[in-house]
C-alpha positions as CSV (number, residue, x, y, z in Angstrom):
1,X,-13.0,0.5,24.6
2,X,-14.3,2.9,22.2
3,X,-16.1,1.8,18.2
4,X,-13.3,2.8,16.6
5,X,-11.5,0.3,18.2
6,X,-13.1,-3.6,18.4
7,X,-15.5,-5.5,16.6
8,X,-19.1,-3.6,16.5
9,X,-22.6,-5.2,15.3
10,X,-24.9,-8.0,16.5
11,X,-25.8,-11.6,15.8
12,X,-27.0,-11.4,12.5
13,X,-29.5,-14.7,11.8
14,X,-29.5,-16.6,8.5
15,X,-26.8,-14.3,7.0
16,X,-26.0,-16.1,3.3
17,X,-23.5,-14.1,2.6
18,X,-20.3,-12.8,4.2
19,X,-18.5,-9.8,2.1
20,X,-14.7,-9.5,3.6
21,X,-13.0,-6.0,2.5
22,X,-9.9,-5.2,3.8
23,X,-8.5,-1.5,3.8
24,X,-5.1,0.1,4.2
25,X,-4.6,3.8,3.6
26,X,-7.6,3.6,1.0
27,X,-9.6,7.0,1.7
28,X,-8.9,7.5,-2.3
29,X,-10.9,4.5,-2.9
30,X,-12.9,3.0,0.0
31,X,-15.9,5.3,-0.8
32,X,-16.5,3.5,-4.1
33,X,-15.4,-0.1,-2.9
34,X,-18.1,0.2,0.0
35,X,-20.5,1.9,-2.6
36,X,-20.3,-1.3,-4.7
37,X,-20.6,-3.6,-1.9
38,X,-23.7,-2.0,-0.3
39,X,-25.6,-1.6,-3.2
40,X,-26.0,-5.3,-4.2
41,X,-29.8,-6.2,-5.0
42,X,-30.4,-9.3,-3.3
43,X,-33.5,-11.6,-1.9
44,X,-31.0,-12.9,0.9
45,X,-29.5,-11.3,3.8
46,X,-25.6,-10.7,3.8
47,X,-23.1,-8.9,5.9
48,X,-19.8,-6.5,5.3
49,X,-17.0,-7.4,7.1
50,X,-13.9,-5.0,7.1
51,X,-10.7,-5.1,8.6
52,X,-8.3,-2.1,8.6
53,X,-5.2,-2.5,9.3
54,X,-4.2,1.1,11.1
55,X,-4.7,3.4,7.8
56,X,-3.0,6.2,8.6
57,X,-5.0,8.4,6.1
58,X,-8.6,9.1,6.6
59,X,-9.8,5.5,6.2
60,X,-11.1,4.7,9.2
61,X,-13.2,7.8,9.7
62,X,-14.9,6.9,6.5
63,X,-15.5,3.1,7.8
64,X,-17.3,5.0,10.7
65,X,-19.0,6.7,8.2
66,X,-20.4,3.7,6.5
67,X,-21.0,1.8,9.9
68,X,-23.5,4.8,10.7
69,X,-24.9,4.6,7.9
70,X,-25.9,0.7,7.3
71,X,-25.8,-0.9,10.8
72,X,-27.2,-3.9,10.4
73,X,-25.0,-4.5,7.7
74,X,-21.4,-3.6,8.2
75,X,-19.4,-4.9,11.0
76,X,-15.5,-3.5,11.9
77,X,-12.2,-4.1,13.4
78,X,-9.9,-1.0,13.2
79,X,-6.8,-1.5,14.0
80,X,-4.8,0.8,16.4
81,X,-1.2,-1.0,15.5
82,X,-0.5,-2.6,11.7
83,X,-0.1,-5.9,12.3
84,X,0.9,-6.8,8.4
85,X,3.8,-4.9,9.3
86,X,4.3,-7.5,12.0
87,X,4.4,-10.1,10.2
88,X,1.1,-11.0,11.5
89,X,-1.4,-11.9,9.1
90,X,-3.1,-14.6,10.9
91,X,-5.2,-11.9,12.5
92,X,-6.3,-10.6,10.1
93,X,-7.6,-14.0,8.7
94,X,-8.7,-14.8,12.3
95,X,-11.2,-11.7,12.5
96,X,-13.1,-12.6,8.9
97,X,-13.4,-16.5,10.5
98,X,-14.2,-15.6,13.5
99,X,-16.8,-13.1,12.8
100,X,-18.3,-14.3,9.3
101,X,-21.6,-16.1,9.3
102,X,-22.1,-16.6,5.8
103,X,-22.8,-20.0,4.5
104,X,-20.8,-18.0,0.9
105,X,-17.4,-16.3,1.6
106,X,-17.1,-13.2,-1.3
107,X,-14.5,-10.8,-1.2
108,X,-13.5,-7.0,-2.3
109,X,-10.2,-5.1,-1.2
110,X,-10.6,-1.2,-0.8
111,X,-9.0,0.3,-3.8
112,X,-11.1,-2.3,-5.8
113,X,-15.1,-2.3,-6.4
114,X,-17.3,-4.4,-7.8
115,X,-18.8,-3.3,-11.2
116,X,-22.8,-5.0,-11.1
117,X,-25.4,-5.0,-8.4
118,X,-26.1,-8.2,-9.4
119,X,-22.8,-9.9,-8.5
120,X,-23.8,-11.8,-5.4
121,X,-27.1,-12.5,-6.7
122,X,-25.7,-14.5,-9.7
123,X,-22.6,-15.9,-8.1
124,X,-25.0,-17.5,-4.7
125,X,-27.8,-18.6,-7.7
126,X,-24.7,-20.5,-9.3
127,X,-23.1,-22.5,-6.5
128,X,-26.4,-23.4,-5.1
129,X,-27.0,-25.2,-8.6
130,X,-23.9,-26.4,-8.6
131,X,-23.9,-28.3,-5.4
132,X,-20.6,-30.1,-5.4
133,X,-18.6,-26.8,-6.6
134,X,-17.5,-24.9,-3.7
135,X,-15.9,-21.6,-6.0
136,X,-17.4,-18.9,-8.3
137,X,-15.4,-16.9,-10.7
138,X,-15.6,-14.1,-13.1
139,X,-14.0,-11.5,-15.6
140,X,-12.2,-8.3,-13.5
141,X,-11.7,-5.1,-15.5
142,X,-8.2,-3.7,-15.0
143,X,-7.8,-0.1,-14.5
144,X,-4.8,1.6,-14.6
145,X,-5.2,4.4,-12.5
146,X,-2.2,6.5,-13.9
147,X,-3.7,7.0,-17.1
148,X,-7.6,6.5,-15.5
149,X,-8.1,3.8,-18.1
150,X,-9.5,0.4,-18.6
151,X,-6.2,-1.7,-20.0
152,X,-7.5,-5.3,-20.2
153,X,-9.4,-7.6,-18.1
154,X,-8.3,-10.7,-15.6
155,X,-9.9,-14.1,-15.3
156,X,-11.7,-14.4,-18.7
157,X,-11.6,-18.6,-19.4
158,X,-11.1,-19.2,-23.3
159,X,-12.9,-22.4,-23.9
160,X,-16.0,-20.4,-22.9
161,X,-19.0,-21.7,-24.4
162,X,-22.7,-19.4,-25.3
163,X,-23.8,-20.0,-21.5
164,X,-24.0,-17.5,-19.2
165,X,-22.2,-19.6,-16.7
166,X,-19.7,-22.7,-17.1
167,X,-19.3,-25.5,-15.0
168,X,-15.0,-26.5,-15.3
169,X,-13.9,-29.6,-13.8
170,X,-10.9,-29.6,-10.9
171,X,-7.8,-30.4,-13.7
172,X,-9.0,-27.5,-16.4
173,X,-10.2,-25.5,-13.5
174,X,-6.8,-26.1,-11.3
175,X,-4.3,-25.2,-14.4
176,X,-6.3,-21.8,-14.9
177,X,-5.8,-20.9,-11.8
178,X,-2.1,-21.5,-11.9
179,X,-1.6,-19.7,-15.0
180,X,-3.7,-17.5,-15.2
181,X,-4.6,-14.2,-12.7
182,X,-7.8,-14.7,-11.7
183,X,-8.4,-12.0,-9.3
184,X,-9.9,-11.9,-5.7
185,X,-12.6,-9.5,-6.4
186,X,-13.9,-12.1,-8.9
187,X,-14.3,-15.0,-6.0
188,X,-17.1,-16.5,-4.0
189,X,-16.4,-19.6,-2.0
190,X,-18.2,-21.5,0.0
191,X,-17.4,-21.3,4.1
192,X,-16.2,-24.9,4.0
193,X,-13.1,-24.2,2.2
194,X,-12.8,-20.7,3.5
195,X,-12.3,-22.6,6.9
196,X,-9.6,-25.1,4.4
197,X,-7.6,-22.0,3.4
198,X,-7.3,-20.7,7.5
199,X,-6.3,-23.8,8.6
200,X,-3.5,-23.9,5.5
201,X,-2.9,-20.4,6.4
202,X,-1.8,-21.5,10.5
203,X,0.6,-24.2,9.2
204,X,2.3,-21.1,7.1
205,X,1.2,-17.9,8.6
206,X,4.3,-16.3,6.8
207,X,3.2,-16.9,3.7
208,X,1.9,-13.5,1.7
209,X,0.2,-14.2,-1.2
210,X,-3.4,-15.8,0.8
211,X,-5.6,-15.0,-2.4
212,X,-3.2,-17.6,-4.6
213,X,-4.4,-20.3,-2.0
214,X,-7.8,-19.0,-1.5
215,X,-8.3,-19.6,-5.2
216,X,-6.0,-23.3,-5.1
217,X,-7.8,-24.8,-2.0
218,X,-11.7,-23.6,-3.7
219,X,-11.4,-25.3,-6.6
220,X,-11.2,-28.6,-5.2
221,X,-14.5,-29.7,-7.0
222,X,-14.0,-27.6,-9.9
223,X,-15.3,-24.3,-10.2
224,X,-18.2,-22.4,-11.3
225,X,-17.3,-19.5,-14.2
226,X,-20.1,-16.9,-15.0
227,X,-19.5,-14.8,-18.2
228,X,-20.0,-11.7,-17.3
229,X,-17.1,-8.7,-15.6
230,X,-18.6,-7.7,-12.4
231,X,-15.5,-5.7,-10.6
232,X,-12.6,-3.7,-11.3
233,X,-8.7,-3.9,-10.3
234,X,-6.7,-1.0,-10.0
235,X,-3.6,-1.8,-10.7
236,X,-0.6,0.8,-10.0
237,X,-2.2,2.5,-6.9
238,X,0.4,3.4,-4.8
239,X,1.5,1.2,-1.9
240,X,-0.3,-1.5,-2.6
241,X,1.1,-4.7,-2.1
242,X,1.9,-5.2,-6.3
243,X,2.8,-2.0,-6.2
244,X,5.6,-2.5,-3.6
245,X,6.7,-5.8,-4.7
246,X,7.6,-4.6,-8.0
247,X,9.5,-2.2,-7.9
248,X,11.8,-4.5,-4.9
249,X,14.1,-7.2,-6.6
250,X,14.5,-8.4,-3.0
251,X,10.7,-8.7,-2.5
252,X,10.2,-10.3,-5.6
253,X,13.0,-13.5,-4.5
254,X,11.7,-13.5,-1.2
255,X,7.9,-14.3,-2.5
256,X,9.0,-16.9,-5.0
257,X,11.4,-18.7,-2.1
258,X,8.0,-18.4,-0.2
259,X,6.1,-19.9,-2.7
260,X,8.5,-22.8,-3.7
261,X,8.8,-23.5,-0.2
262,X,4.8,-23.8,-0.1
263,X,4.9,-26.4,-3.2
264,X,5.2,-29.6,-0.5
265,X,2.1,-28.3,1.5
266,X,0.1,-28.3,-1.4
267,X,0.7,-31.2,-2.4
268,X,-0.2,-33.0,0.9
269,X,-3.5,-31.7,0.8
270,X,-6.1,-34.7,1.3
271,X,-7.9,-34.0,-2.4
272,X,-7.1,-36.6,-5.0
273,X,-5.2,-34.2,-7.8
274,X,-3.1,-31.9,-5.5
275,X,0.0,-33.7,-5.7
276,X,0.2,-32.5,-9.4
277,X,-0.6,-28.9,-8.4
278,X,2.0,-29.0,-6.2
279,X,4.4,-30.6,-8.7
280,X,3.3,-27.5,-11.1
281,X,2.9,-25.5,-8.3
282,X,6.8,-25.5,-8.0
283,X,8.0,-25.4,-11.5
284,X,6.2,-22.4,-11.9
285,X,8.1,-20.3,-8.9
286,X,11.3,-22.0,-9.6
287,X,11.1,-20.6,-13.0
288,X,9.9,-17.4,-11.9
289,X,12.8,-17.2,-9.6
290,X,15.1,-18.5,-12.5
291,X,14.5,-15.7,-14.5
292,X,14.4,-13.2,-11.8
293,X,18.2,-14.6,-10.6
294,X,19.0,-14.0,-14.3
295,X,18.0,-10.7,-14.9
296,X,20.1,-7.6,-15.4
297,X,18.8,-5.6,-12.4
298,X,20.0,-8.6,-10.5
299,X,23.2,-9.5,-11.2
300,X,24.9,-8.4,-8.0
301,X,22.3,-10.4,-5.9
302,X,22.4,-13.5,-8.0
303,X,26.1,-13.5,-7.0
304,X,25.4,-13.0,-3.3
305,X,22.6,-15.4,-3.7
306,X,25.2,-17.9,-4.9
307,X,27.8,-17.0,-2.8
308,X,25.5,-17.7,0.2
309,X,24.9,-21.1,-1.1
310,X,28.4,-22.1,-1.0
311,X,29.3,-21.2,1.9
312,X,26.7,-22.8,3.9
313,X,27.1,-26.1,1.4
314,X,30.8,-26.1,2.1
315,X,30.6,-25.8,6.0
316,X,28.2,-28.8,5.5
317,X,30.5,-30.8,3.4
318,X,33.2,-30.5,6.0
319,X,31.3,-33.0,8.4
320,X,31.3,-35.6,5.5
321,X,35.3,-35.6,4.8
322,X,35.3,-39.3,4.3
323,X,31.8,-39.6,1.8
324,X,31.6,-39.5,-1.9
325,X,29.7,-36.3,-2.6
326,X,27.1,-36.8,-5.9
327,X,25.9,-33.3,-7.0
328,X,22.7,-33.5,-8.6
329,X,22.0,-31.2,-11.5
330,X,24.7,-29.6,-13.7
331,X,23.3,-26.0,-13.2
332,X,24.1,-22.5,-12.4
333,X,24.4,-23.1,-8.9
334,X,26.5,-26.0,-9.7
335,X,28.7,-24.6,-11.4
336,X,28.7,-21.4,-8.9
337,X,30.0,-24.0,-5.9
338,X,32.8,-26.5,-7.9
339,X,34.4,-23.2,-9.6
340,X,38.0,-24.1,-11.1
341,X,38.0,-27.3,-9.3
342,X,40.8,-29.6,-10.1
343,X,39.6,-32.7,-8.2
344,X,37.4,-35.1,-9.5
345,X,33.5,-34.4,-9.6
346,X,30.3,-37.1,-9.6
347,X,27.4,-35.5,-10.6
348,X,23.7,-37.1,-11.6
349,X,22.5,-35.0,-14.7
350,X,19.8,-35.7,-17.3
351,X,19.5,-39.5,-15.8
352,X,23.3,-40.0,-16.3
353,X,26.4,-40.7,-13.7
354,X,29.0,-38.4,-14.2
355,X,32.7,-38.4,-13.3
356,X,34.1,-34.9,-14.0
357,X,37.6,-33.2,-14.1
358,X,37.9,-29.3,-15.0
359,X,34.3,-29.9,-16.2
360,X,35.2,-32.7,-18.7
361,X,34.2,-36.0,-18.6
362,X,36.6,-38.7,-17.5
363,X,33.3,-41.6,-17.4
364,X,29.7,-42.2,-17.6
365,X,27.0,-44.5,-17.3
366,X,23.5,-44.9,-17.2
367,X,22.1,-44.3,-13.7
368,X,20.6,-47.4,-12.9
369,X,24.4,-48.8,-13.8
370,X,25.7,-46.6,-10.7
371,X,25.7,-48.9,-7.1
372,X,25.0,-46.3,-4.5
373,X,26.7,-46.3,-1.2
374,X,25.0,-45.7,2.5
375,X,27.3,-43.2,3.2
376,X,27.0,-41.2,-0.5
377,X,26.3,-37.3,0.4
378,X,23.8,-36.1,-2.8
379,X,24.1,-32.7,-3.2
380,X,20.7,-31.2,-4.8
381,X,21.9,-27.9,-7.5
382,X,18.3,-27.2,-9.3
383,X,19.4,-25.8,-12.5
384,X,18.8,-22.4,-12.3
């Protein structure tokens, strides 16, 4: 087995820090990410970890490059065979746990770079004053690099105060993070809930947005803000995962099912507070996916969407021939599976008991009025 191909490096003692870059088809880039990353001025010891994922540009000869170069500070896995492509991002995951010694967890992708040799420095100085905060954030530049210029910046928390660092409590801290992008480049965590987010990530191993729940599962104590910008997005590189999912209707559905479908887990994490993350957790995607549904581009999938709903709710009905079916929710989709029907319709909407014909209403009552049966069949139509 050759370097190129496994993990290189040695036991590294009293490593603080672990710095986890991952690369795919980066040669552009990589140069200045590791640049950024190698250059930190610090009074502790830290490590590089990178993971490429079978770049088939000239990525990996520049890892080898780098590896040369600092020895005792980079260590490698290069794949052979993509495994995102797979479907396997576990392993990935699994290398940077598996590998990392750092008692702090920071991260930098490689058509990103940090912007200040004193990023670790500040962010380790933080959380070790901060004892009971287990995640560090900061301002990210964007830069677009069609046009080469800065456009904005990510992460910048408005109730910001004259210090150079802010502690914000788990509520205020939690809501930022859910609507707001705070971006990866920006994060330090500590190892503790680095190993949380792995063992979240093997109950959903599908799931593809692992920076989202990097970010939720830190800030279970709060989180630690610190003024200044110190790294830079690219956004619109080519190929990158944004990039992709953009310009894909089909992508962009297939995250938010992903991510509403994620809302439950979230909320069963053990940490007082979660179960309102979650709650907001899944407003947000379902009204992401809403307007996504509802948009003009996608039209002709909203009606396959719909159409696939149907069917599979109708096949399910059949088993029930003898129940009262209750829809629940006078929306879209509702309206997508009655159609023109004549017969008579129950449906539970805006905490009301409905009895419908041709979508006017024949009765109604109050919903603690209605006596439910054992055998009622309640169909759930969200109101897209």
């Amino acid at each position: 087995m050759t370097k190129k191909n496994h993990v290189t490096g040695v036991s590294k003692p009293d490593v603080l820090v672990s710095v986890l870059l991952i690369s795919f088809n980066h040669e552009r880039y990589l140069r200045c990410a590791l640049d950024s990353v190698v250059m930190q001025d610090t009074n502790f010891k830290y490590e590089v970890l990178v993971h490429d994922d079978a770049s088939q540009d000239n990525s990996q000869s520049i890892i080898d490059e780098y590896e040369d170069k600092y020895p005792n500070l980079i260590i490698s896995l290069k794949r052979t065979e993509n495994v995102y492509s797979k479907g396997d991002r576990l392993s990935i995951w699994r290398f940077f746990v598996e590998q990392s010694q750092g008692e702090y967890i920071a991260f930098c992708e490689g058509d990103d770079y940090w912007s200040s040799k004193n990023k670790l420095k500040k962010q380790v100085s933080g959380l070790m004053n901060e004892l009971n905060c287990n995640i560090s954030f900061h301002p990210t530049i964007r830069l677009n690099v069609e046009t080469g210029s800065f456009c904005g910046s990510y992460g910048d928390y408005s109730d910001f105060d004259s210090n150079d660092t802010l502690f914000i409590p788990f509520v205020s801290a939690s809501n930022f993070f859910m609507t707001n992008t705070v971006h990866i480049s920006s994060i330090m965590i500590r190892r503790s809930s680095f190993l949380s987010f792995y063992h979240f990530f093997e109950k959903y191993p599908w799931l593809d947005a692992s920076d989202h729940f990097i970010k939720l599962i830190g800030v279970s104590a709060g989180a630690l803000y610190l003024r200044d910008a110190m790294s830079v997005y690219r956004e619109c590189v080519p190929g990158s995962w944004t990039s992709v999912r953009e310009s894909n209707i089909n992508l962009k559905v297939l995250h938010c099912i992903k991510m509403i479908s994620l809302s439950q887990g979230i909320s069963n994490l053990s940490v007082n507070g979660y179960s309102d993350i979650g709650r907001s957790h899944l407003l947000r995607y379902t009204l992401e996916l809403h307007s996504l549904l509802h948009s003009i581009s996608a039209l002709a999938y909203l009606n396959e969407f719909y159409s696939l709903i149907e069917n599979e709710i109708r096949k399910t009905l059949i088993l029930y021939p003898s129940h009262e079916i209750i829809y629940f929710g006078a929306g879209t989709i509702f309206d997508a599976l009655i159609g023109d029907d004549r017969n008579i319709i129950s449906v539970i909407d805006r905490g009301r008991f409905y009895k419908l014909k041709k979508r006017h209403v024949l009765s109604s009552c109050e919903l603690e009025e209605y006596s439910f049966k054992k055998n009622d069949v309640i169909v759930i139509t969200p109101i897209f």
